[in-house]
C-alpha positions as CSV (number, residue, x, y, z in Angstrom):
1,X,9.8,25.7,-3.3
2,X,12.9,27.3,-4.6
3,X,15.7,24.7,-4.1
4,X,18.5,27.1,-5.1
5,X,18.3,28.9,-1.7
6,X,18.4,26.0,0.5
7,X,22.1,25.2,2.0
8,X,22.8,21.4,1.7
9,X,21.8,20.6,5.3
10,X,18.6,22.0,4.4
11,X,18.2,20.1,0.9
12,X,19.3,17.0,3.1
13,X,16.6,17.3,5.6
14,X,14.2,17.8,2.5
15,X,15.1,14.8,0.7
16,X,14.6,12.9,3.9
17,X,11.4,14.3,4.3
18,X,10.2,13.5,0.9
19,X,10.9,9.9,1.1
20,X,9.7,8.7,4.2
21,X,5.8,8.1,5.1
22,X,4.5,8.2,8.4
23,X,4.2,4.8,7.9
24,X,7.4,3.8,8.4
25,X,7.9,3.5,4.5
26,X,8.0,4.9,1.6
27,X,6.4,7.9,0.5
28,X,4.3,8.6,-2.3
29,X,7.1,10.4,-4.5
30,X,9.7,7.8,-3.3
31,X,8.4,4.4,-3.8
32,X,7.3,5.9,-7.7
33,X,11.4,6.6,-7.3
34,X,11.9,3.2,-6.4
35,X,9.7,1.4,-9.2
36,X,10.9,3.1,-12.4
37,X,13.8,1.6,-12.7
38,X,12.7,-2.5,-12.5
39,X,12.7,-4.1,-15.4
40,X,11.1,-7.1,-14.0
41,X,9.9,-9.4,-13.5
42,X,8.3,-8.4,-10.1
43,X,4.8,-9.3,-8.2
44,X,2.9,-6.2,-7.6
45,X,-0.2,-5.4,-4.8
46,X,-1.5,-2.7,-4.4
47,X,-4.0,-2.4,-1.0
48,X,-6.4,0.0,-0.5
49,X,-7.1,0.3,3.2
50,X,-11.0,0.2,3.8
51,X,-13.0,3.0,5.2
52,X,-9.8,5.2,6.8
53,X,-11.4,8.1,7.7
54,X,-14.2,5.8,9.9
55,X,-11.1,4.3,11.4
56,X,-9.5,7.6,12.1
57,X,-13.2,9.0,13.2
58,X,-13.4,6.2,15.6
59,X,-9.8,5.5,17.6
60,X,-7.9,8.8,16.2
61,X,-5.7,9.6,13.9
62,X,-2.8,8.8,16.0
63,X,-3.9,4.8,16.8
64,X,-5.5,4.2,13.2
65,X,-2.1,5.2,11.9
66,X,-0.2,2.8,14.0
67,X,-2.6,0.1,12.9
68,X,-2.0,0.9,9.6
69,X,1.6,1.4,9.8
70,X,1.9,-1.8,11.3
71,X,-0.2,-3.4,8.6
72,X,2.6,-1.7,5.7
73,X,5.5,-2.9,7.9
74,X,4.3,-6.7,7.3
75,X,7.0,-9.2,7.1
76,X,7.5,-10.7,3.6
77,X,9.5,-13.5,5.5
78,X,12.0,-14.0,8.3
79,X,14.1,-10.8,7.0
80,X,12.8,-7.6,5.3
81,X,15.2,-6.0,3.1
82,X,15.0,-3.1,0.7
83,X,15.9,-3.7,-3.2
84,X,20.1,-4.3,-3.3
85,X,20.6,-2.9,-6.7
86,X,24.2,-3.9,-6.8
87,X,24.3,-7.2,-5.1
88,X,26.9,-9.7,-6.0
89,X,26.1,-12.0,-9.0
90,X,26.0,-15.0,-6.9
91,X,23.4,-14.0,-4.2
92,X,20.0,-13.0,-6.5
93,X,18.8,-9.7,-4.6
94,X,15.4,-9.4,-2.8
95,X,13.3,-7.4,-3.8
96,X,10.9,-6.0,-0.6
97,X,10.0,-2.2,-2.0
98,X,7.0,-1.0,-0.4
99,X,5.4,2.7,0.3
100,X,2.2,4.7,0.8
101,X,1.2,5.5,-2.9
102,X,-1.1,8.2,-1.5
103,X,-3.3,8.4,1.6
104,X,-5.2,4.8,2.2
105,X,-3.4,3.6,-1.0
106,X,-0.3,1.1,-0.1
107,X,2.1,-0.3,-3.1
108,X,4.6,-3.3,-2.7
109,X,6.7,-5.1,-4.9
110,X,8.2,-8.1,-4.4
111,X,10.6,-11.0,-6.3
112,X,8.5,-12.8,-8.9
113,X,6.9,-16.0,-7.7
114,X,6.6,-14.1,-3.7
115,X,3.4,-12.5,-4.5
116,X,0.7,-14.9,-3.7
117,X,2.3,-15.9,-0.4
118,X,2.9,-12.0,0.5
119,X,-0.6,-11.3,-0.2
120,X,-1.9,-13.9,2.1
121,X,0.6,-12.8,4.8
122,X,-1.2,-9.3,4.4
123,X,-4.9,-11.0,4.8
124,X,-3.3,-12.6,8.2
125,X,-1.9,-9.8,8.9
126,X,-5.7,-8.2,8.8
127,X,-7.1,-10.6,11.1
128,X,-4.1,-10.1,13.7
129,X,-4.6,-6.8,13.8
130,X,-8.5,-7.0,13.9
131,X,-8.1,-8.9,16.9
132,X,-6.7,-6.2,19.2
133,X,-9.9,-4.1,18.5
134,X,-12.3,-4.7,21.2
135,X,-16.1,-5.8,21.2
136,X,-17.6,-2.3,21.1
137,X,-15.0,-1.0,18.6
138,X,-16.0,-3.8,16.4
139,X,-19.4,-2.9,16.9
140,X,-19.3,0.4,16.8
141,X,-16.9,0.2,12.8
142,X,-19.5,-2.0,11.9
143,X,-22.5,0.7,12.4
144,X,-20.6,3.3,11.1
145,X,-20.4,1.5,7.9
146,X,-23.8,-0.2,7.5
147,X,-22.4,-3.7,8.3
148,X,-19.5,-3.1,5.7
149,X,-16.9,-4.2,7.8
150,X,-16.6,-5.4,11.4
151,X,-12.4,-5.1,11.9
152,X,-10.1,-4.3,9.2
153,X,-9.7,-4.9,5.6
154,X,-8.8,-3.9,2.2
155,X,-9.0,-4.2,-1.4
156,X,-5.9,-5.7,-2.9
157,X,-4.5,-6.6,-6.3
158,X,-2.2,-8.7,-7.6
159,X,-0.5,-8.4,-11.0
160,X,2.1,-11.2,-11.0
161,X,5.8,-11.0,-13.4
162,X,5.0,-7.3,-14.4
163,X,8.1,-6.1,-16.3
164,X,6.7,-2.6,-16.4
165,X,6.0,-1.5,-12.8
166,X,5.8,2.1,-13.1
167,X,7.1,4.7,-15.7
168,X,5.5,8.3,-16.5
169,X,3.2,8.6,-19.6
170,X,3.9,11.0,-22.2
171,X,1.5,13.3,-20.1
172,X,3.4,12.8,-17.0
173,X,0.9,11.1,-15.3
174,X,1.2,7.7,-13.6
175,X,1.6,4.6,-15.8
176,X,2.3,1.2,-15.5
177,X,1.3,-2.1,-13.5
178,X,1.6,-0.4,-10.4
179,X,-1.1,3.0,-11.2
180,X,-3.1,-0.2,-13.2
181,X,-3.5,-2.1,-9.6
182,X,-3.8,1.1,-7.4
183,X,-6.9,2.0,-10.6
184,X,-8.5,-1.6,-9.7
185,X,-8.4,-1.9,-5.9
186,X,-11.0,1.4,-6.7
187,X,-12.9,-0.6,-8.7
188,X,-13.0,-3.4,-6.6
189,X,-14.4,-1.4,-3.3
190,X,-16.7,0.2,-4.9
191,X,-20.0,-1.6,-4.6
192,X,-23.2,-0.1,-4.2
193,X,-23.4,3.9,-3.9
194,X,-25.8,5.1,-0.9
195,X,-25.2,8.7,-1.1
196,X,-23.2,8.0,2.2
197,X,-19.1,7.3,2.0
198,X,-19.3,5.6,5.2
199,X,-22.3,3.3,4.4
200,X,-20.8,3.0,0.5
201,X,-19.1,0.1,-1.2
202,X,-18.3,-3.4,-1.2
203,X,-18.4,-5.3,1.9
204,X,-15.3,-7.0,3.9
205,X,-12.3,-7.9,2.1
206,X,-11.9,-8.5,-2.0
207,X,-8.7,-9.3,-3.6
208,X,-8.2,-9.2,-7.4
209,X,-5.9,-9.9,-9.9
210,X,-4.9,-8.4,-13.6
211,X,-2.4,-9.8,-16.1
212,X,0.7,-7.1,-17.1
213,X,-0.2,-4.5,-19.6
């Protein structure tokens, strides 16, 4: 796209585009916006939402995405706040970044020390939401999957103090704690191959964790 032709209500509109998800977060290019300048130390998970396209095969696109959405929008703690990059000296700023890293990939960064108990929000989070599916929808995510999964759940990874959460290689690819943890939740899901995405991979839940590069 040629920004030079766009009038500045346009190039607003664009901008505003560009950094919001669906999902009521962050997108893709934003939260990498976000990331690159922390200097740490910060928690990072990444979550890698199992089987989407089954989910979005079986109650729509429309409903998967609001389970999903609701899954990113989960409460760190009694107050969810963006990073305050200029807050006063006496009142440490909270650090709640979070955004769709790309598709069924979700990124969040949080104050050093907030990881573990964020993470374990998230797993709750999983069964709160698994509990509004009914009976047959259960049923019927667990055949599509060969017993994989029977609700939701994801492949997270936590890499705790990271004082290099994201910057751009010398390619210009993606680098940093965060890519590392969005690299491993792949890993993790991966299990056995059955020539079938539905039916391939690990089964239920698996969190991980890696030490900062």
């Amino acid at each position: 796209m040629d920004m030079s032709i766009l009038s500045r209500a346009e190039l607003e509109a664009y901008a505003t585009a560009c950094s919001a998800s669906p999902l009521g977060i962050l997108s893709g290019p934003a939260i990498r916006h976000e990331l690159a300048p922390l200097s740490g130390p910060v928690d990072i998970i990444a979550v890698d939402w199992r089987k989407l396209h089954e989910w979005n095969d079986l109650l729509g696109y429309d409903v998967s995405n609001v389970f999903l959405a609701e899954f990113a929008q989960t409460r760190l703690g009694t107050e969810r706040r963006r990073l305050l990059r200029f807050a006063p000296a006496r009142r440490p700023a909270r650090i709640d970044i979070r955004g769709q890293w790309g598709g069924d990939e979700l990124l969040f960064a949080v104050n050093a020390g907030d990881g573990v108990g964020f993470l374990m929000r998230l797993v709750s989070a999983l069964d709160t939401l698994s509990a509004r599916l009914s009976e047959a929808q259960r049923q019927s995510i667990q055949e599509k999957t060969g017993g994989l999964i029977d609700g939701f759940a994801v492949a997270a990874v936590l890499i705790a103090s990271s004082t290099d959460a994201y910057h751009w290689d010398n390619r210009g690819q993606d680098a940093g704690d965060a890519s590392r943890a969005v690299a491993e939740c792949g890993k993790l899901k991966a299990g056995v191959a059955t020539g079938e995405r539905a039916t391939s991979g690990a089964a239920g839940t698996i969190i991980g964790t890696l030490p900062t590069c």
